[in-house]
N, C-alpha and C positions, 0 to 999 in steps of 0.2 A: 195249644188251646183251641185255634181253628178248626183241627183238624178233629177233636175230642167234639166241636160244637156242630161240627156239619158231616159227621158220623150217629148221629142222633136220628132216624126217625121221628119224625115229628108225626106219622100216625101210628105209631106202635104204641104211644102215649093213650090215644083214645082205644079202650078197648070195644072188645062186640059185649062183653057187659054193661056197662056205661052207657052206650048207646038202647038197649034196650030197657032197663032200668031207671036211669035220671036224667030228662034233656038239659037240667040246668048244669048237672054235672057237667054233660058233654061240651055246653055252651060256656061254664067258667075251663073248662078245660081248652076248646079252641082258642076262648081269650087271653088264655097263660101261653097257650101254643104261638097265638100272634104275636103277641108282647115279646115274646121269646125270642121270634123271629126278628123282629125288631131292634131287640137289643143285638142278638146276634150281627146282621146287620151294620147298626153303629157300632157296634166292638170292632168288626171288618173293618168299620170306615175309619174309625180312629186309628186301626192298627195301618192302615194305609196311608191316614194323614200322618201318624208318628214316622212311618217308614221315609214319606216325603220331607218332613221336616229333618229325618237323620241325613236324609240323602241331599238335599237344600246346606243343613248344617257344614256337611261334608264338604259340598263344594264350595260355602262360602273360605271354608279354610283352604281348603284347594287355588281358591279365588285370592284368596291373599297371600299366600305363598306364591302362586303363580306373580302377584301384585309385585309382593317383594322379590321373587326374582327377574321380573320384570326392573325393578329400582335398579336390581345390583348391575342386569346388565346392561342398564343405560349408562350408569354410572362405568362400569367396565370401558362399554362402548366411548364415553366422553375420556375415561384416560387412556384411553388407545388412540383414540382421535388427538387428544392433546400431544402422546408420547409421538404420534408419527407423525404428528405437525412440527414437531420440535424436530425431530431426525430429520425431516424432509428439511427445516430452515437451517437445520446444521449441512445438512448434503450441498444444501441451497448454497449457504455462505461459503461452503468450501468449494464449490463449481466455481463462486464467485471468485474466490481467491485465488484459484487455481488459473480464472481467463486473467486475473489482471497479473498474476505470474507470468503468463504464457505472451501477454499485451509489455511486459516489462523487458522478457526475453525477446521478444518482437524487435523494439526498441533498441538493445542492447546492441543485436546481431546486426541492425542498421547504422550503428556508430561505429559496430567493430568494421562495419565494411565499407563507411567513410574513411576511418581511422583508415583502413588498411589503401584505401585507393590515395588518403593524402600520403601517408608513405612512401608507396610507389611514386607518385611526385616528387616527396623529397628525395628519395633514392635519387631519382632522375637529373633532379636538380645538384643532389652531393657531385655525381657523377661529372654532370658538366660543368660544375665549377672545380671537380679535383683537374679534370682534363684541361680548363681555363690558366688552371693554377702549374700544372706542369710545364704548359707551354710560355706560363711569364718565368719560372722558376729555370727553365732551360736557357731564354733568354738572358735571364741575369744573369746565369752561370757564363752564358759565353761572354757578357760583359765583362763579368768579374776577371776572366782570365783572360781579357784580352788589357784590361784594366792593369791586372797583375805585371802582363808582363812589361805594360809601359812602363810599371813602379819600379821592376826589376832593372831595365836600362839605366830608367833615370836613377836608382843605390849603387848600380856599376859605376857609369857617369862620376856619381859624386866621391867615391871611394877612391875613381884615382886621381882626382885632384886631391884626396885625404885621407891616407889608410886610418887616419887617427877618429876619423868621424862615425861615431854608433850611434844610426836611429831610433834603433828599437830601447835604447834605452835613455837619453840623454840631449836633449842641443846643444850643441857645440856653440855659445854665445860669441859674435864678435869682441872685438877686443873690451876689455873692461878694468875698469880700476883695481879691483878687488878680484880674487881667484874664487870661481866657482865652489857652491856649499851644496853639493848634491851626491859627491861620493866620498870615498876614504883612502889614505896612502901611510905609507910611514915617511912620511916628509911630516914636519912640528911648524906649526906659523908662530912668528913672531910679534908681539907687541912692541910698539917704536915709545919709548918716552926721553921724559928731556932728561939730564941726569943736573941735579942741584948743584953738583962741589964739580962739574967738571963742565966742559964746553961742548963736545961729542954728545952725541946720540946713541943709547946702549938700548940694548933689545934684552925682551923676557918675550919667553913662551908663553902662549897662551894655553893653557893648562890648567887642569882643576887641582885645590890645593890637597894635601897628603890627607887634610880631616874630610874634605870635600866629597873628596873622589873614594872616598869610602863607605858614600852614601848617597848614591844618585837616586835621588828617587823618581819614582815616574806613576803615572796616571793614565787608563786607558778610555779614549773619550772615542773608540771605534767599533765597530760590529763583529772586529776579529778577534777571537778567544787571548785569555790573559797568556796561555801557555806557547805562543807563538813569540811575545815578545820578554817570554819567561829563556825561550829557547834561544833566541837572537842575543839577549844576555851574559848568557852562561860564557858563549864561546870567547869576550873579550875577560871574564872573571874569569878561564883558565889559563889565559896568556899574560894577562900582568894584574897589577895590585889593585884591582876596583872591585866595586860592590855596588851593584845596583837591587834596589827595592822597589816594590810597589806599596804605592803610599797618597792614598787619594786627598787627604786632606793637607799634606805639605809636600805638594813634590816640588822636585825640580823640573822636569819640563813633563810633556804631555805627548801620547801618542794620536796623531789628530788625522781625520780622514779629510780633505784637500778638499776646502770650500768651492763651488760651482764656479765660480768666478775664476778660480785660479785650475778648474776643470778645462774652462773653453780659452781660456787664455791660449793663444799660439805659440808663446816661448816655451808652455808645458807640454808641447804635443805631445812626445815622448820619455816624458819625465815619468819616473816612475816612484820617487821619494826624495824628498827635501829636508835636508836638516839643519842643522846650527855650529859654531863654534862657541866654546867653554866663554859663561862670560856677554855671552849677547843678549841685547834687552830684551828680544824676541824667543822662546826654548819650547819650539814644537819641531816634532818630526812627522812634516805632513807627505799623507798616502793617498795617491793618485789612482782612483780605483780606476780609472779605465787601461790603465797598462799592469796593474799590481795583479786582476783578476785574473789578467789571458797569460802575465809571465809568468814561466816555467821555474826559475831560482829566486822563489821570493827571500828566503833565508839568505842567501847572500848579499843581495841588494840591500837588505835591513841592517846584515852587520857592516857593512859598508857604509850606511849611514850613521851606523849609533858610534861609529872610528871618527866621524866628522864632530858631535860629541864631545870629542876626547881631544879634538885638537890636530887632530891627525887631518894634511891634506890627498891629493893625487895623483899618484904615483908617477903621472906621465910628466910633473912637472921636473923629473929629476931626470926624463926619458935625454939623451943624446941626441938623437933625432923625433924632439917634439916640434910637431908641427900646430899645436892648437895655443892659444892665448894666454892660457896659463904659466906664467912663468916660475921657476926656483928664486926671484926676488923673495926678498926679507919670508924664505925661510928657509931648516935644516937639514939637511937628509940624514938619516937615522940610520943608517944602511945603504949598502950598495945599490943599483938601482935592479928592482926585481918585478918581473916579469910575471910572477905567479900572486904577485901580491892582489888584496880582494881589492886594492884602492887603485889596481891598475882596469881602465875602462876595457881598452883589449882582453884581458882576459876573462873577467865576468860575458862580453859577446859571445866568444869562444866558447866558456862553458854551456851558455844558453842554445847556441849552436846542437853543441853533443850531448844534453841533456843530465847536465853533471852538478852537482851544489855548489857554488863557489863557499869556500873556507877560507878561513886564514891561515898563510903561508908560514913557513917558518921563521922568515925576515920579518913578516908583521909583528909575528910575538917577539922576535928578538927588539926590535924597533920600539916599542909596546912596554918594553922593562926598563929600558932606559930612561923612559919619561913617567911609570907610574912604579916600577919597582917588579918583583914576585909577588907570584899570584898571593892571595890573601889563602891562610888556613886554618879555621875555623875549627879550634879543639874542643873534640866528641863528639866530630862529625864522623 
């Protein structure tokens, strides 16, 4: 449209007719001509002012786009800021954790290097008390055997005023009313009573009776297994007519470990088991754990005791040449006099010597059926 309006001629409008023909023509005609211009003109100016208002328009949209991306990347910017605030205090806390790891491990490696220097102390101190301790240990070694060998003269010494005399097992009590109740023989003691219809004095055995001795019951009041004096048992129930049970609520006597008193007693030094004859108020077979523990034949020593039991004394009293207190008064001997018997003191030393069990002999049990009978046997066994 500009370009149709200012393509125009504005005096090709007025002709040379015109001009010489009619001035009012020519003068409405310059007045259409100016007007024209005029509007022309403001048409420009408007098409200029629209142009600035599109281009104004433009950029206000321009303006708020640019506004809002403006918004977006402030907003961007604040959770970027926030996200690497957050990572920095996670990095932060973990730096943090890390120094007070490395402050913990600090610490550690400071106790470990205590620890290890009191160590070496102790080490040191082990050291001089093992060395302390060797040289007291050698010392009492050479005490001990110098100890030993006085013991040794003084058991020489006492043996030959008494081959009959065994330490390690027994004291040999001075003289005494009554015959030692600490081993076993096949010698029978007698009971002395008055007799009604006659004037004399007649003797019985002390013996359990045929119902009696068919049920000795016993009780274990010790810290040693039942099967020890299950074993001790058997071997007088092979050789003659007894029967012994275990029976806690009606026995007959008890197997009792040898109260303190009768530990440090002096006449027990060397006692090793104590027991009873058939019939006495008292029916324990008490165990002297300080010589029971360290001796080597405790199995014979036991059946030796459980013959005392039965009535049965020791053997040396029937010896030929007994030298000890004991005498063959008011009782029997059962058999010849034997030497391997368990009730003989000599031989139990002897076997403990050569490391051997003492048993019963063959004269025990022959000795043994005389006063209790054949063994018991028990049909569907």
């Amino acid at each position: 449209m500009n370009s149709e309006i200012d393509s125009i001629n504005i005096e090709s409008i007025i002709t040379t007719e015109d001009t010489k023909t009619n001035p009012l023509k020519i003068s409405l005609k310059l007045s259409r001509q100016h007007s024209l211009r005029i509007s022309m003109k403001t048409l420009n100016n408007s098409q200029k002012s629209l142009k600035n208002s599109q281009q104004s328009l433009r950029d206000s949209q321009s303006l708020n786009k640019s506004e809002k991306s403006l918004r977006n990347s402030q907003q961007f910017l604040k959770i970027s800021l926030t996200n690497d605030s957050k990572e920095e205090s996670k990095q932060s806390l973990r730096d943090s954790q890390s120094l007070k790891n490395s402050q913990q491990s600090l610490k550690n490696s400071q106790q470990s290097l205590r620890d290890s220097q009191s160590l070496k102390k102790s080490e040191k101190s082990l050291r001089n008390s093992q060395q302390i301790l060797n040289t007291a240990f050698t010392e009492i070694k050479e005490e001990s055997i110098n100890l030993s060998n006085v013991l040794k003269r003084s058991i020489k010494k006492s043996l030959k005023l008494s081959s009959d005399i065994i330490n390690d097992l027994f004291p040999i009590a001075e003289k005494q009313e009554e015959p030692l109740q600490l081993v076993i023989d096949t010698t029978i003691e007698y009971e002395d009573f008055e007799c009604n219809t006659c004037s004399k004095k007649n003797k019985k055995r002390k013996q359990w009776s045929k119902k009696k001795s068919l049920k000795l019951t016993w009780k274990n009041n010790t810290k040693y297994p039942d099967s020890l004096f299950v074993e001790v048992t058997s071997h007088w129930e092979k050789a003659c007519g007894v029967k012994f049970y275990k029976d806690n609520k009606n026995c007959l006597f008890t197997w009792e470990e040898a109260p303190e008193d009768m530990e440090s007693d002096n006449q027990f030094k060397y006692v090793i088991a104590k027991s009873f004859f058939p019939y006495d108020d008292y029916r324990n077979i008490y165990i002297f754990k300080n010589n029971f523990e360290s001796y080597y034949n405790k199995i014979g020593a036991l059946i030796h005791e459980l013959g005392h039991t039965l009535g049965f004394r020791h053997e040396q009293v029937a010896d030929p040449d007994n030298h000890t207190s004991e005498r063959i008064d008011n009782a029997e001997s059962l058999t010849v006099f034997d030497k391997e018997s368990i009730m003989y003191y000599p031989k139990l030393s002897e076997d403990e010597k050569e490391k051997r069990f003492s048993l019963l002999s063959d004269l025990d049990k022959e000795g043994a059926r005389k006063v209790y009978g054949d063994p018991v046997v028990i049909r569907g066994i």
